[in-house]
C-alpha positions as YAML, in Angstrom:
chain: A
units: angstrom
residues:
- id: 1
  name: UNK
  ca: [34.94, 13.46, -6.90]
- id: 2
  name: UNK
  ca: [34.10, 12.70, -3.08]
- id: 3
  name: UNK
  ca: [35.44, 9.34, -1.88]
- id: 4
  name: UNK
  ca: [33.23, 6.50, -2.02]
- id: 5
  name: UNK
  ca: [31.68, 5.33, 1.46]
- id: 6
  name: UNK
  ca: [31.36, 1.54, 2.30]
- id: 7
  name: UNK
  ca: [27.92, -0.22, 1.41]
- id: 8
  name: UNK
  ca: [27.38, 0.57, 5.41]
- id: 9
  name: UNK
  ca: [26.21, 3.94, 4.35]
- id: 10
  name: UNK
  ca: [23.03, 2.88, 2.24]
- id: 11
  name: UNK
  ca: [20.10, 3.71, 4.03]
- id: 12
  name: UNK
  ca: [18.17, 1.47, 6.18]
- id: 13
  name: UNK
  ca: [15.10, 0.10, 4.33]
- id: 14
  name: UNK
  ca: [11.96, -1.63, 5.36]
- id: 15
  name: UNK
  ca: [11.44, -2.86, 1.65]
- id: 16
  name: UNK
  ca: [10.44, -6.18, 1.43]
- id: 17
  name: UNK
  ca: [12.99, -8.21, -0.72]
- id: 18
  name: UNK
  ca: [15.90, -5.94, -0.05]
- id: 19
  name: UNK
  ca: [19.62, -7.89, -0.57]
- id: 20
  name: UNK
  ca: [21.04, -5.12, 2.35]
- id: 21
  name: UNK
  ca: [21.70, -7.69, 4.42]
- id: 22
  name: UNK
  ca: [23.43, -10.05, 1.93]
- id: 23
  name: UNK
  ca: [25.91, -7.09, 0.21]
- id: 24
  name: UNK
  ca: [28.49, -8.27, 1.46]
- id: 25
  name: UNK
  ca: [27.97, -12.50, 0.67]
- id: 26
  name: UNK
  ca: [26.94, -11.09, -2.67]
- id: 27
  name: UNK
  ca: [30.59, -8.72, -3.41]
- id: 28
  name: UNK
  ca: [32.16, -11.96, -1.70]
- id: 29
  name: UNK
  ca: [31.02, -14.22, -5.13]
- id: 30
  name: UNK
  ca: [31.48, -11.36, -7.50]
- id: 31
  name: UNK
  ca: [34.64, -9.64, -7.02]
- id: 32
  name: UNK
  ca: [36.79, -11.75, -9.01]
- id: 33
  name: UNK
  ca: [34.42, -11.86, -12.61]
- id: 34
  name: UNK
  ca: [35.97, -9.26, -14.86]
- id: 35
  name: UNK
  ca: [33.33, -6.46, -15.53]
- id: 36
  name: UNK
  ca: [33.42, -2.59, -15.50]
- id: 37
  name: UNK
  ca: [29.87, -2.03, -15.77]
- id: 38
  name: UNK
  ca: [26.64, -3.36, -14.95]
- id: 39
  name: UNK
  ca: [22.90, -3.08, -15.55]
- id: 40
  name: UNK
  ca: [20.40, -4.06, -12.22]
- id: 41
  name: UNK
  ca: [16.98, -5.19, -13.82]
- id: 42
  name: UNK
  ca: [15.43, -4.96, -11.34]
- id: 43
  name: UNK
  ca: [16.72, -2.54, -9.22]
- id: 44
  name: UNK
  ca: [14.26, -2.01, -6.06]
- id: 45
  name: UNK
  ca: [15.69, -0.51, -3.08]
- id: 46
  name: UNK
  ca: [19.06, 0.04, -4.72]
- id: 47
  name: UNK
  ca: [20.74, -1.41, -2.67]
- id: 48
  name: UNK
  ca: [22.57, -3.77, -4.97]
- id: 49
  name: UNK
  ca: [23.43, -1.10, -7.27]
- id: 50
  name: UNK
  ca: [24.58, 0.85, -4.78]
- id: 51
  name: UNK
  ca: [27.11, -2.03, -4.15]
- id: 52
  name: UNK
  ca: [28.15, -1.87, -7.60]
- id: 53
  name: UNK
  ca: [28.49, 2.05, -7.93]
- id: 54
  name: UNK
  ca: [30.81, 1.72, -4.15]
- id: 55
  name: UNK
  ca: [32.76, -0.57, -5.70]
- id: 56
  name: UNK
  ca: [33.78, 1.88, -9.05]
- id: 57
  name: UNK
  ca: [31.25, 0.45, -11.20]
- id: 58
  name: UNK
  ca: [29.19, 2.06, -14.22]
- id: 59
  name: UNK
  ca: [25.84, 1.36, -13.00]
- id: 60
  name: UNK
  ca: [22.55, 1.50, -14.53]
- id: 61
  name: UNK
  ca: [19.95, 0.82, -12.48]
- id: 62
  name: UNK
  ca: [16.67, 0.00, -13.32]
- id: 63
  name: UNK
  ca: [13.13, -0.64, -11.99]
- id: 64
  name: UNK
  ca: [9.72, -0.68, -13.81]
- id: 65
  name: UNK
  ca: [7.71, 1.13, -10.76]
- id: 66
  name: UNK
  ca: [7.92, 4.71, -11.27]
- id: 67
  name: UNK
  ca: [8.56, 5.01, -7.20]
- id: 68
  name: UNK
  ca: [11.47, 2.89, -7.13]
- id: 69
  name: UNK
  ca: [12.94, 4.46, -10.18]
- id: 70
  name: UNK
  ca: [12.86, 7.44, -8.02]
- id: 71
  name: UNK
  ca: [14.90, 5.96, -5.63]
- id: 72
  name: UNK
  ca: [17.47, 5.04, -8.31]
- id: 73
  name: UNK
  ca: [17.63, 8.32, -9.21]
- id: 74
  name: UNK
  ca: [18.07, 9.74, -6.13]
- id: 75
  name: UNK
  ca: [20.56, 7.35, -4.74]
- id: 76
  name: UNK
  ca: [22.41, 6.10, -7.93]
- id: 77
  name: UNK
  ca: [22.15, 8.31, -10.90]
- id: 78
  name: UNK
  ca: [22.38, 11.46, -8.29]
- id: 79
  name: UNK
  ca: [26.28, 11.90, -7.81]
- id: 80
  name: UNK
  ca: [26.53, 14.86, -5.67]
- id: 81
  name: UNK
  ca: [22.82, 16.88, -4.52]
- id: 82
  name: UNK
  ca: [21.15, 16.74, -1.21]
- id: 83
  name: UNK
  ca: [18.19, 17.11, 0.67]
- id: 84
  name: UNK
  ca: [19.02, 19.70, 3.40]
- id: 85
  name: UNK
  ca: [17.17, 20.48, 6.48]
- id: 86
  name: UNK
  ca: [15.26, 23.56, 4.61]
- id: 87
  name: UNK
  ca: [14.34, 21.51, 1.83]
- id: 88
  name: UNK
  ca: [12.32, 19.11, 4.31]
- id: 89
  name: UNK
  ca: [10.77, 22.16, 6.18]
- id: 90
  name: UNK
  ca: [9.73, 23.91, 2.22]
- id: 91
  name: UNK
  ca: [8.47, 20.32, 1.25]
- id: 92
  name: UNK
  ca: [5.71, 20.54, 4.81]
- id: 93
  name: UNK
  ca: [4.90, 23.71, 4.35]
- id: 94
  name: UNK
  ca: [1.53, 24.83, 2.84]
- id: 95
  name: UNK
  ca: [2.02, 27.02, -0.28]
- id: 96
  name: UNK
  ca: [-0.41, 29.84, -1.50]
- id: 97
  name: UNK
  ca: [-2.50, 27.37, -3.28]
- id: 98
  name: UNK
  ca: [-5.80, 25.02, -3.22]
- id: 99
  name: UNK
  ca: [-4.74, 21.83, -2.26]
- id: 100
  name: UNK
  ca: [-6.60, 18.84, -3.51]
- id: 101
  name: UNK
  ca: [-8.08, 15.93, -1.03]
- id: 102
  name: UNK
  ca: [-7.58, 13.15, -2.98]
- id: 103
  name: UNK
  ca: [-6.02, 11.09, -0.51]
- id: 104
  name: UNK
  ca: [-8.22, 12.40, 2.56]
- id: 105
  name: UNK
  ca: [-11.31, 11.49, 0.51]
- id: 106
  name: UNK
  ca: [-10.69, 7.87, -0.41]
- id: 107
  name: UNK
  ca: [-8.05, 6.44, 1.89]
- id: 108
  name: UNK
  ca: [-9.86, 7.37, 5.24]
- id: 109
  name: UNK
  ca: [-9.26, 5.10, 7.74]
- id: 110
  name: UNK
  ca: [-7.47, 2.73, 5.51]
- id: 111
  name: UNK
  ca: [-3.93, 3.44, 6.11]
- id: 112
  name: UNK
  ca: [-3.46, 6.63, 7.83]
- id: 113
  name: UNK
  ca: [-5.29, 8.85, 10.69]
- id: 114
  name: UNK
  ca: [-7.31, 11.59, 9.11]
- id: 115
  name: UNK
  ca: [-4.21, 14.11, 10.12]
- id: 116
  name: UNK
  ca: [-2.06, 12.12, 8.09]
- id: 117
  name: UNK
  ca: [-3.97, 11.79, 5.15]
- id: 118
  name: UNK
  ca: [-4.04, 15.65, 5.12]
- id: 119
  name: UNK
  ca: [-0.44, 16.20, 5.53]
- id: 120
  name: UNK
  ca: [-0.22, 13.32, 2.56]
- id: 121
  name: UNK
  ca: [-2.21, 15.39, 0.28]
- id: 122
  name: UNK
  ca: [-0.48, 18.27, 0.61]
- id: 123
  name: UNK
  ca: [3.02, 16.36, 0.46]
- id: 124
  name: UNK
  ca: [2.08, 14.87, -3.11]
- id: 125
  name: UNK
  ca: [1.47, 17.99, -4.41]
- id: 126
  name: UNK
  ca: [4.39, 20.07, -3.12]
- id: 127
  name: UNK
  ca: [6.40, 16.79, -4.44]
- id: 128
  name: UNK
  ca: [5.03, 16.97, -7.94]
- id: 129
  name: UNK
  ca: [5.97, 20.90, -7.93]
- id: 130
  name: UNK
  ca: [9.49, 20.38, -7.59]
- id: 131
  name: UNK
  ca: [12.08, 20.60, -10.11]
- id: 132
  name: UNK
  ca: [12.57, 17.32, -11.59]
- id: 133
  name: UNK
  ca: [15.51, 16.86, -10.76]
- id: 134
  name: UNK
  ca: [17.90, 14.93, -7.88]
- id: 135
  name: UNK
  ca: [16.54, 16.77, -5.30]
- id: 136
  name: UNK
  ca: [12.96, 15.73, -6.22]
- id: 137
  name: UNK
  ca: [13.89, 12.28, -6.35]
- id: 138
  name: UNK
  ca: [15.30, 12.36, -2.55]
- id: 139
  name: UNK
  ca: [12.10, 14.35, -1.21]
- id: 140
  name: UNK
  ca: [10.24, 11.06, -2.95]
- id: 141
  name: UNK
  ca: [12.65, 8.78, -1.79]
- id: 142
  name: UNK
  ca: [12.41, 10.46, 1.85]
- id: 143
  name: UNK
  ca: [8.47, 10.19, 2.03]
- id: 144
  name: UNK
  ca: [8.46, 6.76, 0.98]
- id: 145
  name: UNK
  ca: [10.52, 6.18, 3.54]
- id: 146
  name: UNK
  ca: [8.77, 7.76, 6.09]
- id: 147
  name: UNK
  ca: [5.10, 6.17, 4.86]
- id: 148
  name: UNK
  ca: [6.82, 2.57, 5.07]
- id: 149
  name: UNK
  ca: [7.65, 3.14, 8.79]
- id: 150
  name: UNK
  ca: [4.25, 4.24, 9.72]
- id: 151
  name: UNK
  ca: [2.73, 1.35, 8.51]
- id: 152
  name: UNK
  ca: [1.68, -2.05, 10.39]
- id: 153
  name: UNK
  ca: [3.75, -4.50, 8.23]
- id: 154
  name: UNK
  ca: [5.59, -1.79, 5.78]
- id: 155
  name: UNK
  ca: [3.14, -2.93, 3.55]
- id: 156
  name: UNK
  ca: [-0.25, -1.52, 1.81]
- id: 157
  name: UNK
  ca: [-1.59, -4.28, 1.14]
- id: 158
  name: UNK
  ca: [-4.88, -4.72, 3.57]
- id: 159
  name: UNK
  ca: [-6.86, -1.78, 5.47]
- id: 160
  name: UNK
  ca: [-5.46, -2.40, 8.83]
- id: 161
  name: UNK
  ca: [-5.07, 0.84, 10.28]
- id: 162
  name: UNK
  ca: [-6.83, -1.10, 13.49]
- id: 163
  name: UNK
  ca: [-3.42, -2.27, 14.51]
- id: 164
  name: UNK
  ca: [-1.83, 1.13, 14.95]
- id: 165
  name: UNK
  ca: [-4.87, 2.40, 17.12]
- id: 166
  name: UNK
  ca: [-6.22, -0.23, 18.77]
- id: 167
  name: UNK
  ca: [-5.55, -0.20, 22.88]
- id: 168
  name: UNK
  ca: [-3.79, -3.46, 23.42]
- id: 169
  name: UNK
  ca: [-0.96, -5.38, 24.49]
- id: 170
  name: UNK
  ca: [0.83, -5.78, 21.40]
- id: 171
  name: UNK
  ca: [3.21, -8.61, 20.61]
- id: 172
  name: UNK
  ca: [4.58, -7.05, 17.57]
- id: 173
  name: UNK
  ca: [5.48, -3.47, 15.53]
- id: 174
  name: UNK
  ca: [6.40, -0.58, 16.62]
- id: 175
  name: UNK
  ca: [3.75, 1.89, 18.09]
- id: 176
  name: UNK
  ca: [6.34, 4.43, 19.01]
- id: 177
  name: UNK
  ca: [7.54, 4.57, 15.32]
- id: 178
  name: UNK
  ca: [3.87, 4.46, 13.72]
- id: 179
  name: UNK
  ca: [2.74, 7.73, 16.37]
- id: 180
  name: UNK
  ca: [6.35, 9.29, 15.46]
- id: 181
  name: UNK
  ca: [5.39, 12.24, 13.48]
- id: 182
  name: UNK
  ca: [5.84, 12.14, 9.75]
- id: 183
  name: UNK
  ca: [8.14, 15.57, 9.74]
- id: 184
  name: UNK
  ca: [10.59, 13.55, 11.96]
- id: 185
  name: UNK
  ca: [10.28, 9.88, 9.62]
- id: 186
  name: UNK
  ca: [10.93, 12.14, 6.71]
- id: 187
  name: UNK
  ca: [14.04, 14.22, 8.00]
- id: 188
  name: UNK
  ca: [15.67, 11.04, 9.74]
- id: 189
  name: UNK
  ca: [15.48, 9.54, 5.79]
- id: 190
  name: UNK
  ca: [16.30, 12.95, 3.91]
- id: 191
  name: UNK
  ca: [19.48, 12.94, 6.06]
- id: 192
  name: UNK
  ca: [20.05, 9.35, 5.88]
- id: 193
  name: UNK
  ca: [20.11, 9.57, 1.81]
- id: 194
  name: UNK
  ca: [22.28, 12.51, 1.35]
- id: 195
  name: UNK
  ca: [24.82, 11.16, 3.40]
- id: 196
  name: UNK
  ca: [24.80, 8.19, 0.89]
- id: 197
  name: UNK
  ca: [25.28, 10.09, -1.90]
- id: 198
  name: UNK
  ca: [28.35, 10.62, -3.07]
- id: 199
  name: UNK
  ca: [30.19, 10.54, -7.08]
- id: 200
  name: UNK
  ca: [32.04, 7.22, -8.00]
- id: 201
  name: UNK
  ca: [33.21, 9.04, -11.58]
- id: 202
  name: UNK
  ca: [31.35, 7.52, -13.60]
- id: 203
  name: UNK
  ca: [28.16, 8.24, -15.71]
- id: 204
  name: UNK
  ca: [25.48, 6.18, -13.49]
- id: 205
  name: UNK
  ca: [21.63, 6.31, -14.77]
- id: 206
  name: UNK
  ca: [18.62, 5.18, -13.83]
- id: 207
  name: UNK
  ca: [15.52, 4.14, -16.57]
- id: 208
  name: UNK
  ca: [11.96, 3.00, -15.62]
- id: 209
  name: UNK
  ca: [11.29, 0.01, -18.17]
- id: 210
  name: UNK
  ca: [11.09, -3.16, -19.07]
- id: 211
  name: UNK
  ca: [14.09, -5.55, -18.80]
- id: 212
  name: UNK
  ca: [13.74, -6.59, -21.90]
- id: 213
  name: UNK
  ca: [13.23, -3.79, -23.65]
- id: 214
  name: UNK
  ca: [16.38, -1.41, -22.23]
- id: 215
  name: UNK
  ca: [18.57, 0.03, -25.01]
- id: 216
  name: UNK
  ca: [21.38, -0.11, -23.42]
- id: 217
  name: UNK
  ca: [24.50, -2.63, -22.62]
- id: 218
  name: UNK
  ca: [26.16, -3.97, -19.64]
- id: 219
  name: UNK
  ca: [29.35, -6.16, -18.67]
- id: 220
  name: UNK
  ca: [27.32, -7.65, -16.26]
- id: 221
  name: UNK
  ca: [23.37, -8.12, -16.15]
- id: 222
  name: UNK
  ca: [22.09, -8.86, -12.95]
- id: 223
  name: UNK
  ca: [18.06, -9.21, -11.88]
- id: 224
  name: UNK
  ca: [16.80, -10.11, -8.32]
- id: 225
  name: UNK
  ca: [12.81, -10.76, -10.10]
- id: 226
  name: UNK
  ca: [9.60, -11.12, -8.23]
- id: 227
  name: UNK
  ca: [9.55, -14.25, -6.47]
- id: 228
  name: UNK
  ca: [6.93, -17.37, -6.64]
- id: 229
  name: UNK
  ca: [6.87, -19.32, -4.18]
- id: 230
  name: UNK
  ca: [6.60, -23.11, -4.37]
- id: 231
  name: UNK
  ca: [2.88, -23.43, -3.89]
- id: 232
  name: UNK
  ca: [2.59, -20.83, -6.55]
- id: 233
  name: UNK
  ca: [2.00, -17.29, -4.92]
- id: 234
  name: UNK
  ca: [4.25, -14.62, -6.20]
- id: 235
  name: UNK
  ca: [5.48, -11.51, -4.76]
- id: 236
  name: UNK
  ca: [2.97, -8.45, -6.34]
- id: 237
  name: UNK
  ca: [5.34, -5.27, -5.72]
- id: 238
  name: UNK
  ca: [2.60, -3.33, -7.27]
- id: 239
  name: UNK
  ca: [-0.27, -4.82, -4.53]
- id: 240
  name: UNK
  ca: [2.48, -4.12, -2.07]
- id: 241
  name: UNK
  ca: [3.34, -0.60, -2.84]
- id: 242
  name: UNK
  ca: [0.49, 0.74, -4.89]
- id: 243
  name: UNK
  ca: [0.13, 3.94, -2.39]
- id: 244
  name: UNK
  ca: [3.67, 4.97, -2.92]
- id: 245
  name: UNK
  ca: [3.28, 4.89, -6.67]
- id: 246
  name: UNK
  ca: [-0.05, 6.62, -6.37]
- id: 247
  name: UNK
  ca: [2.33, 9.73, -4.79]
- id: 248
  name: UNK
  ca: [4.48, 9.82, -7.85]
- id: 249
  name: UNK
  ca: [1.68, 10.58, -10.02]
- id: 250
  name: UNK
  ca: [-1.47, 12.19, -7.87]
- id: 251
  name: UNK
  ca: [-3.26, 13.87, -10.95]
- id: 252
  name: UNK
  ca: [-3.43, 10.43, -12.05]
- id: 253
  name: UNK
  ca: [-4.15, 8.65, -8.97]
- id: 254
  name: UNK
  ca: [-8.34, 8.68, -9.12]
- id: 255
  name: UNK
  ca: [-7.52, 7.09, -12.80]
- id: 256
  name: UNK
  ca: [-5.41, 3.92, -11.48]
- id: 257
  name: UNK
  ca: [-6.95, 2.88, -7.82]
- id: 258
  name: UNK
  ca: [-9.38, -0.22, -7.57]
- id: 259
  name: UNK
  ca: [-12.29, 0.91, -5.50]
- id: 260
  name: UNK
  ca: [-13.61, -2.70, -5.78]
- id: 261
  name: UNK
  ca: [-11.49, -3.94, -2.53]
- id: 262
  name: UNK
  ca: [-11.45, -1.90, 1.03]
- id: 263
  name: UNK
  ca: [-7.49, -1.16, 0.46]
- id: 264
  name: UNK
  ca: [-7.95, 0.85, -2.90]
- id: 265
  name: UNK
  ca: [-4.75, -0.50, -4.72]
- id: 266
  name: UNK
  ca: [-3.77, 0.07, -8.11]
- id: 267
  name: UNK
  ca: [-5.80, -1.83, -10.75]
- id: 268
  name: UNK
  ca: [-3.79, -5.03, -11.51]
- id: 269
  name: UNK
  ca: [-1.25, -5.18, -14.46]
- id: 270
  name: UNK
  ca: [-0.68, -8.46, -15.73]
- id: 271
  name: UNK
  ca: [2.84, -9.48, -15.19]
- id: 272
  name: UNK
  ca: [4.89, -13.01, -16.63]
- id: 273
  name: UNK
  ca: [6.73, -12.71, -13.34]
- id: 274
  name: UNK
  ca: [3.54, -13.42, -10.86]
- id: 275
  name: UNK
  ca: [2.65, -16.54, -13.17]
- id: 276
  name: UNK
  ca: [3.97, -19.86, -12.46]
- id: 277
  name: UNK
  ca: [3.16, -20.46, -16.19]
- id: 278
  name: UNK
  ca: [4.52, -18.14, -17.50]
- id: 279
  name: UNK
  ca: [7.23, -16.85, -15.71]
- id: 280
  name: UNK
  ca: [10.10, -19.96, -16.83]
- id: 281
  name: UNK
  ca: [9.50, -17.90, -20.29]
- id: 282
  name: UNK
  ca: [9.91, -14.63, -18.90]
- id: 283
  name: UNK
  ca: [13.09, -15.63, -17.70]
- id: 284
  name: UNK
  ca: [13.97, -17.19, -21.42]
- id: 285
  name: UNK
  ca: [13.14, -13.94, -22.81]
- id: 286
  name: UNK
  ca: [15.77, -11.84, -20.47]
- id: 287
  name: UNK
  ca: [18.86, -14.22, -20.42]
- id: 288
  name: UNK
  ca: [18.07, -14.00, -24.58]
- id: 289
  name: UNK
  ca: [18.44, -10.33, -24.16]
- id: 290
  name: UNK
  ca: [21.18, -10.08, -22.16]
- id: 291
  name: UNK
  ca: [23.47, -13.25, -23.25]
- id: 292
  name: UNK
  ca: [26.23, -10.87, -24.17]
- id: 293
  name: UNK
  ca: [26.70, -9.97, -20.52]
- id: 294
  name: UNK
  ca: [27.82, -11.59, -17.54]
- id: 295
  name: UNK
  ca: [24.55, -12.77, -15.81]
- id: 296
  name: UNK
  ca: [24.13, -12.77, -12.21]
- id: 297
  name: UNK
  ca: [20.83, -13.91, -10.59]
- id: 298
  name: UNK
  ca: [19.71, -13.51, -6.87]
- id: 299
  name: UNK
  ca: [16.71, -16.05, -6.49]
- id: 300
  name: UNK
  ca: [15.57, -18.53, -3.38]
- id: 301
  name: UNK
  ca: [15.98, -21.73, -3.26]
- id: 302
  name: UNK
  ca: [12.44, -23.34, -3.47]
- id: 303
  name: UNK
  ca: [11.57, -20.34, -6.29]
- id: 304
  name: UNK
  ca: [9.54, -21.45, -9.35]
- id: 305
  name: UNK
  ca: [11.43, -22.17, -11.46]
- id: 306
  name: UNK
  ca: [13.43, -24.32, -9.62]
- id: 307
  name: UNK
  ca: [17.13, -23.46, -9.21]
- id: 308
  name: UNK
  ca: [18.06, -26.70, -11.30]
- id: 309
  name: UNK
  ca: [15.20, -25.13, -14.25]
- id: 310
  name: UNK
  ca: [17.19, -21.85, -13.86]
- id: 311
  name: UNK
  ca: [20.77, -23.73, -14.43]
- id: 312
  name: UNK
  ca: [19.58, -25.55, -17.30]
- id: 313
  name: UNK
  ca: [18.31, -22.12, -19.01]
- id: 314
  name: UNK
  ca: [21.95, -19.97, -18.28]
- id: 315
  name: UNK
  ca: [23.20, -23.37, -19.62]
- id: 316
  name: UNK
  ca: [21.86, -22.76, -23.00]
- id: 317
  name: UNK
  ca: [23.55, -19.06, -23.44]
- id: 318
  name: UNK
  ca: [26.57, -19.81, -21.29]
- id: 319
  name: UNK
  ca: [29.45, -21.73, -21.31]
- id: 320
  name: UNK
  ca: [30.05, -22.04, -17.24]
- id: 321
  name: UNK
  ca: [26.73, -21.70, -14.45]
- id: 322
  name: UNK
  ca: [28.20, -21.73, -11.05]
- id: 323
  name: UNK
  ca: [25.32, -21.71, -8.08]
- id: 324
  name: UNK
  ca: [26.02, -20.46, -4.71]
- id: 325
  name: UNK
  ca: [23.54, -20.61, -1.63]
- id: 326
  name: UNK
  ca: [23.75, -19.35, 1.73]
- id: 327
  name: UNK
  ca: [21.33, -19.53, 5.09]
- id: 328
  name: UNK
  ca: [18.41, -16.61, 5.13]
- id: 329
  name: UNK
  ca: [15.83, -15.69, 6.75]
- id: 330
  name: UNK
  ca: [13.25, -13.73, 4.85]
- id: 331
  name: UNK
  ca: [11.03, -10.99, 6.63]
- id: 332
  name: UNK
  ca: [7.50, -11.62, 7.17]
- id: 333
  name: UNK
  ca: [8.84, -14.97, 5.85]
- id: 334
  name: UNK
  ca: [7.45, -18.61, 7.83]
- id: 335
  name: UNK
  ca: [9.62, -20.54, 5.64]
- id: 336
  name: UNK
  ca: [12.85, -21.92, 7.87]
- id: 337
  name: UNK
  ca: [14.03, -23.86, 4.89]
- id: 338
  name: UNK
  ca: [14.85, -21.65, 2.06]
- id: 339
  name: UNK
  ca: [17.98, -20.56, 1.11]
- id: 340
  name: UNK
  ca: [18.99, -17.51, -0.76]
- id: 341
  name: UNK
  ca: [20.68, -18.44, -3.94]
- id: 342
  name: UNK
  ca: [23.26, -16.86, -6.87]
- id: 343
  name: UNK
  ca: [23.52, -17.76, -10.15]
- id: 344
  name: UNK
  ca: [26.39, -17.00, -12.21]
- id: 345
  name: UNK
  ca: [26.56, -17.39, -15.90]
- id: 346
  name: UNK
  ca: [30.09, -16.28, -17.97]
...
């Protein structure tokens, strides 16, 4: 069993709605509950359960996206395989095969130069041809990584590829790091991840479902869910990432994209958690499943529900409901007011 490095060794993330930069607030008002192991509903980057697995904790981490499962799988279930400097040179290379165009055909000029879109193509399919194992999840996790940075926002969520080749003056972003070639983004990442990895001794898995639905059982149940904001606009993951999921499952791809809108997205899955009226009960439904556990909730302070709705709902499973905020500012975020706020429920 290698020693465990400090949360400082996570990788760097451009994720929207990562808690990297609140680890160590967050260990600060959980270190003295009483709890070996611990289920993250809603895993994302990982970095949270990456907290949990540093600190000798049984993690399961879990994520309904199929790419950020990936990333738990590389960076949390994995306890000891790497992506080495070969790998990333066998995952560029093109193989004695037909490649498909799928991506050069239909996301021209949307999000990547026609050179890109190329090299994207044959990426997804080298990716799929890998073993399924740990080191397939890192090559993922690597060229998510690497399409993130190239991308005006670290978003997919408008055609704007404009921004990266327009002549201008620019006031914002990163035109070195868009025109920074995607061999180097995806090495820099590769190597970041496997220096993360490392075994904790402990059985650590990660599941693509539903929170509600997991067999499985936790001291501790924490979820960081999609986020609607006060006027009632919620945070679509999906809308945000659909190009990064498409990659996990290319064969599939022509199947799931929206060719009503200029970006192409995935088709839109109807979710409790981007409805102001619904999501109160989508909360019900997971502190009901999980009222055995400790549970832990990360959420901002002028969320819908409100934080006082939220308190009044732990307050019907649990005995105690302590509430914690702190100052933080949110990327891409105009809001100078909200706070980021814990919920804990024994």
């Amino acid at each position: 069993m290698s020693p465990p490095p400090s949360i400082e060794r996570f990788p760097a993330t451009r994720y929207q709605g990562s808690k990297l930069k609140v680890l160590g607030w967050l260990w600060e008002q959980l270190q003295s509950l009483e709890f070996d192991s611990v289920v993250d509903l809603f895993g994302g980057t990982g970095s949270v359960s990456y907290l949990f697995k540093v600190q000798g904790k049984q993690v399961h981490y879990n994520d309904c996206l199929r790419s950020n499962h990936l990333i738990g799988k590389a960076l949390i279930e994995n306890p000891s395989t790497r992506f080495e400097r070969d790998d990333v040179s066998a995952l560029l290379a093109r193989r004695q095969r037909t490649y498909g165009d799928f991506i050069a055909r239909t996301f021209g000029g949307i999000y990547y130069p026609d050179d890109e879109n190329q090299l994207l193509d044959v990426l997804a399919q080298n990716l799929a041809e890998l073993p399924g194992d740990y080191k397939q999840a890192l090559a993922y996790h690597a060229v998510f990584q690497a399409c993130i940075a190239k991308r005006p926002y670290n978003l997919f969520h408008r055609a704007n590829l404009y921004m990266r080749e327009a002549s201008v003056e620019r006031s914002f972003g990163n035109k070195a790091t868009w025109d920074r070639p995607f061999a180097d983004h995806i090495a820099k990442a590769a190597s970041a991840a496997s220096d993360a990895i490392f075994d904790n001794g402990r059985v650590n898995v990660a599941t693509c479902g539903d929170a509600v639905r997991l067999e499985a059982q936790a001291d501790l149940a924490y979820l960081d869910p999609p986020y609607i904001s006060a006027k009632g606009v919620g945070v679509d993951y999906l809308g945000f990432y659909h190009f990064m999921e498409g990659l996990t499952e290319y064969s599939n791809w022509p199947e799931r994209f929206d060719a009503r809108y200029k970006h192409k997205p995935y088709r839109r899955v109807e979710t409790p958690w981007a409805s102001p009226a619904r999501i109160a009960s989508a909360f019900e439904a997971v502190f009901e499943r999980w009222r055995d556990s400790i549970l832990v909730v990360s959420y901002r302070s002028d969320g819908v529900p409100s934080v006082e709705e939220l308190k009044r709902m732990l307050q019907r499973h649990k005995r105690k409901v302590t509430v914690r905020a702190r100052d933080y500012q949110y990327a891409l975020s105009t809001n100078q007011t909200s706070r980021e706020v814990l919920l804990i429920a024994e």
